[in-house]
Structure formats: C-alpha cells, structure tokens
MARTOR-802852 format. One record per residue (C-alpha): residue in three letters; z, x, y. Coordinates in steps of 0.05 Angstrom, whole numbers, plus 5000, padded with zeros to 4 digits. Each point is the difference from the previous one (the first is absolute). Layout:
BEGIN
AlaZXY
...
//
This chain:
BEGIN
Unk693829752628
Unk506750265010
Unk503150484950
Unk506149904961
Unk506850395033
Unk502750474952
Unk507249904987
Unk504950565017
Unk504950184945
Unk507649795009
Unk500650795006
Unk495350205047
Unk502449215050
Unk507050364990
Unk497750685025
Unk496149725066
Unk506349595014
Unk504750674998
Unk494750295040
Unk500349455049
Unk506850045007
Unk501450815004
Unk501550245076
Unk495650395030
Unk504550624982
Unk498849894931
Unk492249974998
Unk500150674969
Unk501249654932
Unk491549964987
Unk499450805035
Unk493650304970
Unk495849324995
Unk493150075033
Unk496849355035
Unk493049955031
Unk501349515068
Unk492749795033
Unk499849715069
Unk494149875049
Unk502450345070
Unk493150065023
Unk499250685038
Unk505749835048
Unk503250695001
Unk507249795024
Unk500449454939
Unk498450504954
Unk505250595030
Unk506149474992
Unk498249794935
Unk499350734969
Unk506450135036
Unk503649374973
Unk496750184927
Unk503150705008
Unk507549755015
Unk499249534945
Unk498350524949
Unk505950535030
Unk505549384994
Unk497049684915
Unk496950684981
Unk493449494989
Unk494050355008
Unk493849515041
Unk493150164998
Unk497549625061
Unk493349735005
Unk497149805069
Unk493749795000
Unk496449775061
Unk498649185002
Unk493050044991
Unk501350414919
Unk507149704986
Unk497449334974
Unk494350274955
Unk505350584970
Unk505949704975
Unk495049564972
Unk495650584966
Unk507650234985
Unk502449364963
Unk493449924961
Unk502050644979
Unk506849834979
Unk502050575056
Unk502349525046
Unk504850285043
Unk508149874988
Unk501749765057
Unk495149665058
Unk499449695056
Unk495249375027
Unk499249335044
Unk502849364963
Unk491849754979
Unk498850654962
Unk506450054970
Unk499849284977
Unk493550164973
Unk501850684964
Unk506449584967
Unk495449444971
Unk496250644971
Unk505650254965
Unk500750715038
Unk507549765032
Unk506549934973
Unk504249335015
Unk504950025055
Unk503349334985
Unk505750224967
Unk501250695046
Unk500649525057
Unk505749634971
Unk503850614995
Unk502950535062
Unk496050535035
Unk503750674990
Unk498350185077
Unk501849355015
Unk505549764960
Unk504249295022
Unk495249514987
Unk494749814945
Unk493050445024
Unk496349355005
Unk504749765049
Unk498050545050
Unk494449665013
Unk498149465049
Unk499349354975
Unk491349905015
Unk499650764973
Unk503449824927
Unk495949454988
Unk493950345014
Unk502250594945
Unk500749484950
Unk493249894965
Unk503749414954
Unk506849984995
Unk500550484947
Unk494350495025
Unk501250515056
Unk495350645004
Unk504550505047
Unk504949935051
Unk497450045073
Unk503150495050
Unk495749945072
Unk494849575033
Unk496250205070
Unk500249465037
Unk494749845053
Unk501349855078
Unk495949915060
Unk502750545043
Unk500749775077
Unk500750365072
Unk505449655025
Unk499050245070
Unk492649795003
Unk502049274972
Unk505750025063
Unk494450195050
Unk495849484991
Unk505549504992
Unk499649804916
Unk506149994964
Unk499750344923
Unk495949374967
Unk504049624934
Unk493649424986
Unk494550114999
Unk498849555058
Unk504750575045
Unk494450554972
Unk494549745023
Unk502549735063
Unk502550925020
Unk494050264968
Unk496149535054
Unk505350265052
Unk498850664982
Unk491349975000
Unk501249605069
Unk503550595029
Unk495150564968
Unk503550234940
Unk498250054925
Unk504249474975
Unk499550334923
Unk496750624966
Unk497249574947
Unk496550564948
Unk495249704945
Unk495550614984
Unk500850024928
Unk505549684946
Unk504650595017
Unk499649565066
Unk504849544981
Unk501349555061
Unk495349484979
Unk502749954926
Unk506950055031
Unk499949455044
Unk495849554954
Unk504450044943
Unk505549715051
Unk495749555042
Unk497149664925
Unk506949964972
Unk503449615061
Unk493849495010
Unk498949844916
Unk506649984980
Unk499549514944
Unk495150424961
Unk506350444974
Unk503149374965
Unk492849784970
Unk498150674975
Unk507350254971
Unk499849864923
Unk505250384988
Unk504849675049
Unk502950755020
Unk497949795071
Unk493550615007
Unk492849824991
Unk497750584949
Unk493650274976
Unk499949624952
Unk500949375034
Unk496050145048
Unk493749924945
Unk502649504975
Unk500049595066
Unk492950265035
Unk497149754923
Unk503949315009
Unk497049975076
Unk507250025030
Unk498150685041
Unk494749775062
Unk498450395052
Unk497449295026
Unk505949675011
Unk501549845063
Unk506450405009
Unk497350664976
Unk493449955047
Unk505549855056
Unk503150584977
Unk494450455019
Unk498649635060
Unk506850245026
Unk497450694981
Unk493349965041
Unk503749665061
Unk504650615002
Unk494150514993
Unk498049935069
Unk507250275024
Unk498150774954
Unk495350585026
Unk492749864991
Unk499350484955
Unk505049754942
Unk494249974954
Unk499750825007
Unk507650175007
Unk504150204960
Unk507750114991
Unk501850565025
Unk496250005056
Unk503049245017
Unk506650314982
Unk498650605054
Unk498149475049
Unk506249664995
Unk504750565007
Unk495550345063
Unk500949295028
Unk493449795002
Unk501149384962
Unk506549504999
Unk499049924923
Unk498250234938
Unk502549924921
Unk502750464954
Unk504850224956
Unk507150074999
Unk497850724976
Unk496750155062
Unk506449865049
Unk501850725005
Unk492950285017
Unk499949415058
Unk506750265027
Unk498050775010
Unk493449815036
Unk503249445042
Unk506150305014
Unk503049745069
Unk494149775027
Unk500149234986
Unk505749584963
Unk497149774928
Unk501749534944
Unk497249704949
Unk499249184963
Unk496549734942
Unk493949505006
Unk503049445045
Unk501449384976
Unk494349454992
Unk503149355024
Unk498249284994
Unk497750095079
Unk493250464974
Unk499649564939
Unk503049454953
Unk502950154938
Unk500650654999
Unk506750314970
Unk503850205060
Unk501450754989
Unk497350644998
Unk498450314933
Unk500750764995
Unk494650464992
Unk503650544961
Unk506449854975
Unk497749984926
Unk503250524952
Unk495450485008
Unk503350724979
Unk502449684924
Unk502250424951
Unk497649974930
Unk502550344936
Unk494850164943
Unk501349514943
Unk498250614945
Unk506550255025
Unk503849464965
Unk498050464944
Unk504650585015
Unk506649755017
Unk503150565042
Unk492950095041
Unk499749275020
Unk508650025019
Unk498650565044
Unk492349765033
Unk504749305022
Unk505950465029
Unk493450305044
Unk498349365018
Unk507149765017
Unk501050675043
Unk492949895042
Unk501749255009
Unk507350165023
Unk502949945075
Unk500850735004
Unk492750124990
Unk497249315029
Unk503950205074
Unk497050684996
Unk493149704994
Unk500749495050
Unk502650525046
Unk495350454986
Unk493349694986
Unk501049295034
Unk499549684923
Unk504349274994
Unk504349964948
Unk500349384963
Unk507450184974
Unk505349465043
Unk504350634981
Unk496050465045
Unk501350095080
Unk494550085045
Unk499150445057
Unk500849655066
Unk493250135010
Unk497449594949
Unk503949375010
Unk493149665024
Unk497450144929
Unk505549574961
Unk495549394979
Unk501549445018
Unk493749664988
Unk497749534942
Unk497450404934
Unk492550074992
Unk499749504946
Unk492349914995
Unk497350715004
Unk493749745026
Unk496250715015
Unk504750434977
Unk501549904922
Unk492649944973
Unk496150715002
Unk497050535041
Unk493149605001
Unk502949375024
Unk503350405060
Unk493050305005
Unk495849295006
Unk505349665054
Unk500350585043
Unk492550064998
Unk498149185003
Unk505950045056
Unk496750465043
Unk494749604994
Unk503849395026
Unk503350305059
Unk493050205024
Unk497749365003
Unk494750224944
Unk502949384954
Unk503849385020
Unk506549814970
Unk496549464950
Unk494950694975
Unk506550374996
Unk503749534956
Unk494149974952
Unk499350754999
Unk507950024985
Unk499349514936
Unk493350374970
Unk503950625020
Unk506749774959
Unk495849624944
Unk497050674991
Unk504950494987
Unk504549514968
Unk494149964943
Unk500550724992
Unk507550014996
Unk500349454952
Unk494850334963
Unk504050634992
Unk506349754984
Unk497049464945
Unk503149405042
Unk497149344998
Unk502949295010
Unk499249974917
Unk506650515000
Unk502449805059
Unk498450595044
Unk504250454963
Unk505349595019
//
C-alpha cells in the first residue's frame, strides 16, 4: 500500500520556492552542500563524458559538490534498490516513468505537485509544469495531487529509411500501413532487403517495438475499459486488475490480427531475423545492404558517420494502420518511445533537511533547463520533452507526433514478460506455433507473471489492486 507523504514545513516550502526562483548567478547561496545524483548511462562512453563535464560546470557555477553514480543497466535497478532499503538512497536520481511511479507509491520520492506550480530558475516566465507538452503532464501526474519527478528527455523510436533505394525501385516513403507493405514488396521484387528486422534477444527490440504500436492502433478500446483512474494510461496496476476481470485476451480477434500483420511482414526481413541482432541490422542499414531498419533517436549520429554521402536517409514512426488493413482500428500511429523516460526524482528523506532538499531541486531545475537539454540533444541525439527546448535540425524527424503509448502492452510489466513474448514470438514467426497457440501462450504467459506481481505487491481485487 502506498505510504503517507510527509508534509514539508512552511519553512523549508518557503526555502525551495526562493531556491526556485534565484538566477542562476545566485546558486552559490547552498555552496558546500554535497548531493549523491545516480543515473543508468550504460557503458556508452560519450553519455558518460558530457555528463561528468556538465556535473563539473555545475559544481564551479553553485559551489555544490555531486557524487555521481553510473551504474550500468543491468546493476542500476537492483542498487538504488539495495540503497533505499538501506535508507542510503541516493539524493537525487534518475528513472523511466513505471519505476519511478513505483518507487513514489513506496515512499522513496518527494512530491513534485507543488514545485510544478511554481518557476524553474533556468527557466523562468512560465509555471515549470507548463513547459511541458500537454500528453507528457498528464502522464507525470499519478492522481492529481501525486507526481514523482519531473521528466527531462525521451528516445524516441523511428524506422530509419534509404531514400534513394525506395526512389529506385519506384516506392514513395510509406504513411499506412497499407503504403508499407505495398514498397517492402517493391523492394523484395527488385532484390533488396526491404528491413533489417533483428530479434536475437530482448535487447532486440524491433519486435516489442513494433508490437507495442501495432496492438495499440488495432485494440484501441481496451485503454478506456482498463483506465480506473480516468488519467487516460493503463498502469500496472490496472493491468491486474483487468487480465483477473478477463478484459486482457490475447484471443480477441483484433490482437490475433495484430500479430498476423506481424507474420505477413516477416517475409519482407533477412532469413536470419531469428539470429540477428541490432547492431548488426543497424550496420546493414547504414552499408546499404538493407532499405530499413529501427532504432533509436540515440543512434542518428552513429548512422550519419557510417553513411555519410553515400545514400540520402530519413527516418518515420510505425505507419499508420487504416480502416483499408482492418476495421476499427484507431487511425494513428502510437509512438514507441516518447514516454518520459530520463525523470528526475528527489529523495523524499531530504524533506528532512531543508537547505539539502532547496539545493538537490535547484540541480534538478539546472539538468532539466534549455541550456542543458540543447546541449544534450546536440550532443547525444536525446529529445527533450521541454516545449522550451530547440532541437537540432537534425532531429526534427524525432518530434512526436504520434499518439501516446497508452496501453503499455510489452513494455510496462517486467523483464520476464519481455522474456516469454520474445521467446513464444520466435516461435510464431517460425511457423513452430500458429497464431491461435500464440494467443494462448500470451494469456498463460501474462496470467503468470501477473500472479507473481500481485503476489508481491499484496494486491488483490479485495483492496482493489492497490488502487
């Protein structure tokens, strides 16, 4: 169950709201202050250069010293866990919106609700909420009183396209879905590998990717039947509920069409999808080998050194599934990516000290403003969710425009859940199961590791799912 917030005095609200208003110039006013700042960078060695250097400058301008913990993705999880168990948790940290939601309901984060009504002090001119986009601030909100960190950067996900191979053969860049299979068919009729499609492992993401989409534009209906909290997201939490209350069915007719979409454009990837994996589909693509391939906005500036001027490139999201493939479906395309997935969170024990927790939100207000946002658009290919923030010309095919991922069909449960459909898929795709086995193996599969989730978290429908 969710723990009580613990009220910050009228002393310490008055402190973070002079700290939220000082300039920049002025940060020095907390000099001498230590914070411990956590972030999962992976082993990307460029991500981790910036940051220190950013960390560095931020420290010479407040006098604040950070001790910064990277930890690669694999550890990151199971330490600030071990940390916060601990009560060692780390100041000031960073996380996709399901853990942070999760880590809030725990009791480990401090309420934003009231920061956001109030100015940025590296963004002043306009309430910090209101830098935002519209889909992004309701997803922050838990309820409308409840919001666990304030979001900075998403990577959204494209298909990345030769242009000039899609000219040769005559194909124009597809929109529907109907357009995408009819130049992937264009492209196999003229001897090319119409996409790089990898789906090795789960760090293969392609087939997650593009079923997260492909589910969420042919069931669009199951948002509004599983949303009990009317914020307009399917969570965790609703998500048990509904599978218990037989509203989740891999049976239904829309989600086995769904997958059937998914087989149909198999035939148009290498033979050996089953065995590739992304950067080897990624390397294919930018040798021009293949037409297509997915990936992340993050990966736009290793594409452009190997490609260089040897074809014309862009990149689209997942085309749009119109009522010519199938009836009923919703009509857009819904973004794979695009959630707040770089959030900042500030350790609720800090509402105990009232100068520590004035000077870990001025961090947090520096890291989310433009100045610092630009720099790591410009120089790691990260989207910033700020409306305040300009992008590089470069990234202009990154700005979503798609529909949120409302139902986070194989995204928002767990590792093991990501580690049945990728391994029942495969199965699929090889013809090993039909589409009837694999929508049986889906529900056992989600029945499953729902049970254990329920299980740990004490939800049942007797409390309402925690609800």
């Amino acid at each position: 169950m969710r723990k009580k917030s613990l009220a910050i005095t009228a002393a310490g609200m008055c402190m973070i709201m002079t700290a939220r208003l000082l300039p920049a110039a002025e940060a020095k006013a907390d000099e001498g202050v230590k914070l411990i700042f956590a972030q999962d960078l992976d082993t990307n060695e460029k991500a981790n250069q910036v940051m220190n250097e950013i960390l560095a400058e931020y420290t010479e301008k407040t006098g604040t010293e950070i001790r910064f913990e990277s930890l690669p993705s694999a550890d990151y999880r199971t330490w600030l866990m071990t940390q916060f168990v601990a009560e060692q948790g780390p100041d000031v940290y960073t996380g996709i919106i399901y853990d942070m939601s999760q880590d809030y309901q725990s009791g480990y984060l401090a309420n934003f609700r009231d920061i956001y009504e109030g100015e940025s002090a590296y963004d002043p001119g306009r309430s910090w909420k209101e830098t935002l986009p519209d889909y992004i601030r309701e997803r922050m909100y838990i309820t409308p009183d409840e919001v666990p960190g304030y979001p900075t950067a998403t990577s959204v996900v494209r298909i990345f396209y030769n242009k000039t191979m899609l000219d040769a053969v005559g194909a124009k860049v597809p929109e529907t879905w109907a357009e995408f299979m009819d130049a992937c068919q264009k492209l196999k009729d003229a001897g090319n590998i119409p996409f790089a499609f990898p789906n090795a492992t789960i760090d293969d993401l392609s087939w997650l990717w593009f079923n997260n989409s492909v589910c969420g534009q042919m069931n669009p209906g199951i948002v509004e039947m599983l949303d009990a909290s009317g914020n307009g997201y399917v969570e965790l939490a609703e998500i048990c509920k509904g599978m218990d209350e037989g509203k989740i069915d891999f049976n239904d007719d829309s989600m086995k069409a769904g997958f059937e979409l998914m087989k149909e454009f198999s035939q148009y990837w290498t033979s050996d999808y089953n065995g590739l994996d992304q950067n080897t589909a990624m390397d294919m693509f930018a040798r021009g080998e293949a037409c297509m391939v997915q990936a992340m906005s993050t990966r736009l500036e290793s594409v452009g050194v190997t490609v260089g001027d040897s074809f014309e490139y862009g990149v689209m999201p997942v085309p749009v599934i119109t009522e010519e493939t199938r009836e009923g479906v919703l009509g857009r395309s819904v973004i794979l990516g695009g959630q707040p997935d770089i959030i900042f969170g500030i350790n609720k024990a800090l509402e105990e000290d009232e100068t520590k927790f004035a000077t870990a939100l001025d961090f947090v207000q520096y890291m989310s403003s433009p100045e610092i946002q630009g720099r790591l658009a410009e120089e790691l290919c990260r989207i910033s969710l700020a409306t305040t923030v300009e992008l590089p010309e470069r990234l202009a095919g990154f700005v979503i425009t798609e529909d949120p991922l409302r139902m986070p069909w194989f995204t928002g449960i767990n590792e093991k859940l990501r580690n049945y459909f990728q391994r029942v898929g495969q199965e699929y795709l090889s013809d090993a199961i039909s589409v009837d086995e694999f929508a049986v193996a889906m529900n056992e599969s989600y029945k499953e590791v729902l049970d254990e989730i329920k299980a740990e978290n004490e939800w049942s429908a007797e409390n309402n799912y925690g609800m």
